[in-house]
N, C-alpha and C positions, 0 to 999 in steps of 0.2 A: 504494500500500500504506500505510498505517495502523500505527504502533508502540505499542503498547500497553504505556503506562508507570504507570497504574493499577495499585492491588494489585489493586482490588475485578475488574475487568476479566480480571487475571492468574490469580484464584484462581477464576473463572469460567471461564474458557477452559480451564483446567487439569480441574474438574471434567467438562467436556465431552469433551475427550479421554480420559479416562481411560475413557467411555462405549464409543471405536473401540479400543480393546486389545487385541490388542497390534499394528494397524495403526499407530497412530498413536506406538507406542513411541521413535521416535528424537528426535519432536519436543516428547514429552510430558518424557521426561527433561531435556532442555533449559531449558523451563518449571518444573521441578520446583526446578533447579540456579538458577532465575531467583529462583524466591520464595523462597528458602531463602538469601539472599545475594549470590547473583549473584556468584560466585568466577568466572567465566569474563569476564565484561563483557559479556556475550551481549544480545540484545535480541528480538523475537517481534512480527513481523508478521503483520495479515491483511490479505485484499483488501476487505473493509469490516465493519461489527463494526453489531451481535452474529452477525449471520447469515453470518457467512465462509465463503466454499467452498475456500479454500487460504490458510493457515499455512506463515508461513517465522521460522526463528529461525537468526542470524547475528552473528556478534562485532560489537558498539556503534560506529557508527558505519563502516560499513564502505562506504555508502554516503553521502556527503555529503548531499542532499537527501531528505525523508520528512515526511509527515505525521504531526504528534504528536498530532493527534487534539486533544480537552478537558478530558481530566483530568491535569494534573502532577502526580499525588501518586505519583513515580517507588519504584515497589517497589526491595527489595533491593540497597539501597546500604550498607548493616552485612554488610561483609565478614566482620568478627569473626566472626561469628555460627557461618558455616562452616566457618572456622579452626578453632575451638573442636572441634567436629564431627571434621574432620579429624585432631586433636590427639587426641581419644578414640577415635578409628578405630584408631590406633597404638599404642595401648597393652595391654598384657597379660601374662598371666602364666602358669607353667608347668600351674596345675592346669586350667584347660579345653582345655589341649590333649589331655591325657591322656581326657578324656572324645568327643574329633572322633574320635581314630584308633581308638578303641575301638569308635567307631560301625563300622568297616569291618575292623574284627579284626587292627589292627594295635599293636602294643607301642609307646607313647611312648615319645622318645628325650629322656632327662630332658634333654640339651645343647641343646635346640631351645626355644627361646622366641618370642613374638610380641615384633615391634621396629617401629624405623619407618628408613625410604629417607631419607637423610641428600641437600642437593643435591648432595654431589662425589660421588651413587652414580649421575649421570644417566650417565656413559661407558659403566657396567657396564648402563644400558636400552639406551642407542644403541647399543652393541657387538652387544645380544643380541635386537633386537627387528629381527624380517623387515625392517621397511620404514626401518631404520635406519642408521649408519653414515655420516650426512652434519650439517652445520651445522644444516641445517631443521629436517632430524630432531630433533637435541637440542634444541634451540627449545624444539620442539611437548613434549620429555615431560619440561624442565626446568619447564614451565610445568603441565604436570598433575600434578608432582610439587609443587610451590610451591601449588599452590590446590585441590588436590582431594582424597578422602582415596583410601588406598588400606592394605594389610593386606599384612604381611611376616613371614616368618621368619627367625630369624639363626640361625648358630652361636654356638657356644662364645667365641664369642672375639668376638661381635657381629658379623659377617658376614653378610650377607643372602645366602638363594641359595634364595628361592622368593615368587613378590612376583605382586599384582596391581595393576591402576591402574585409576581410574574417569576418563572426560571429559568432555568441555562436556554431554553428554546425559545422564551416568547410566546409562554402560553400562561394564561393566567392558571394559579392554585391555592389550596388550600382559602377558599369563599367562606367568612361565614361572619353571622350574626349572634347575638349574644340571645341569649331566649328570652329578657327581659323586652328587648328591642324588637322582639318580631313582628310580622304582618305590618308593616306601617308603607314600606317602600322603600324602605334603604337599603338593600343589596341590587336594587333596581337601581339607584342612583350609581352606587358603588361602580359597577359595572360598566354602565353606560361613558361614566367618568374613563373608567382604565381606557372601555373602548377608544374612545374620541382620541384619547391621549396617546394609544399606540398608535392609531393610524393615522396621527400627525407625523411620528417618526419614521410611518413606511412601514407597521407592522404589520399585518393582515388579519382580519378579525373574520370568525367562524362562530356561529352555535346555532 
């Protein structure tokens, strides 16, 4: 397999998948997350280039030996980049909320604002997320909270109780609402927010 550490190479391959859509969705996001900074440390293989018939992308160096192919001119080493990104993903303020819930005939609740998942809020993911509740676990969504963006709601008092998370692909995870907060419309806002927000980046939104 072949690593393809080229932008030129990156931004090609990425145009080509984006042709298989949304077959080619988990590995397209990946690539996306790749040229865009590369917050994951991820890397994108094929079985030989340009004409590949199988595409793998996998955390950097996961495999000791590979072929780096000819061209070094390694994309997406400006993490800033995403950060940045991430950092505007977080931010917001009461007046477009009032216009989300409205889309679905629901009355803002002026105490709700957009905020951002602070890292001592990964217990309240690992507590609440199915596949959750272990060491690993927190790991994995201490670290898509640290490098990825994702879109929250707090209360009154800055409390988060309605959050999504994006990962190494660019697909949204682990969705949820606190049960106190339910039926109202905020993982509808939640959502629609991520949405908008990725496919300002270029991301491609499914469901």
């Amino acid at each position: 397999m072949q690593i393809l550490t080229c932008s030129a190479q990156l931004q090609r391959l990425e145009g080509i998948l984006r042709k298989s859509l949304p077959l080619a969705l988990p590995v397209y996001g990946a690539v996306l997350n790749i040229t865009r900074g590369n917050p994951g440390q991820f890397e994108v293989l094929v079985d030989k280039w340009p004409d590949f018939g199988a595409v793998l992308a996998r955390p950097s160096g996961e495999v000791a030996n590979g072929d780096m192919g000819h061209c070094r001119d390694k994309a997406g080493e400006n993490v800033r980049a995403m950060r940045g990104a991430r950092q505007h993903w977080e931010c917001g303020t009461l007046g477009p909320l009032g216009c989300w819930w409205g889309h679905w005939g629901q009355e803002p609740d002026p105490n709700v604002r957009l905020g951002s998942l602070l890292p001592w809020h990964v217990d309240l993911l690992n507590n609440t997320w199915p596949y959750g509740g272990n060491a690993r676990s927190r790991r994995y969504l201490a670290e898509l909270l640290g490098r990825f963006p994702h879109v929250c709601l707090q209360d009154s008092t800055g409390e988060p109780f309605s959050w999504v998370l994006t990962d190494h692909f660019g697909t949204g995870t682990h969705s949820f609402t606190l049960p106190a907060h339910r039926r109202r419309g905020h993982m509808q806002v939640v959502l629609t927010v991520a949405a908008q927000r990725a496919q300002a980046r270029g991301f491609p939104t499914f469901g």
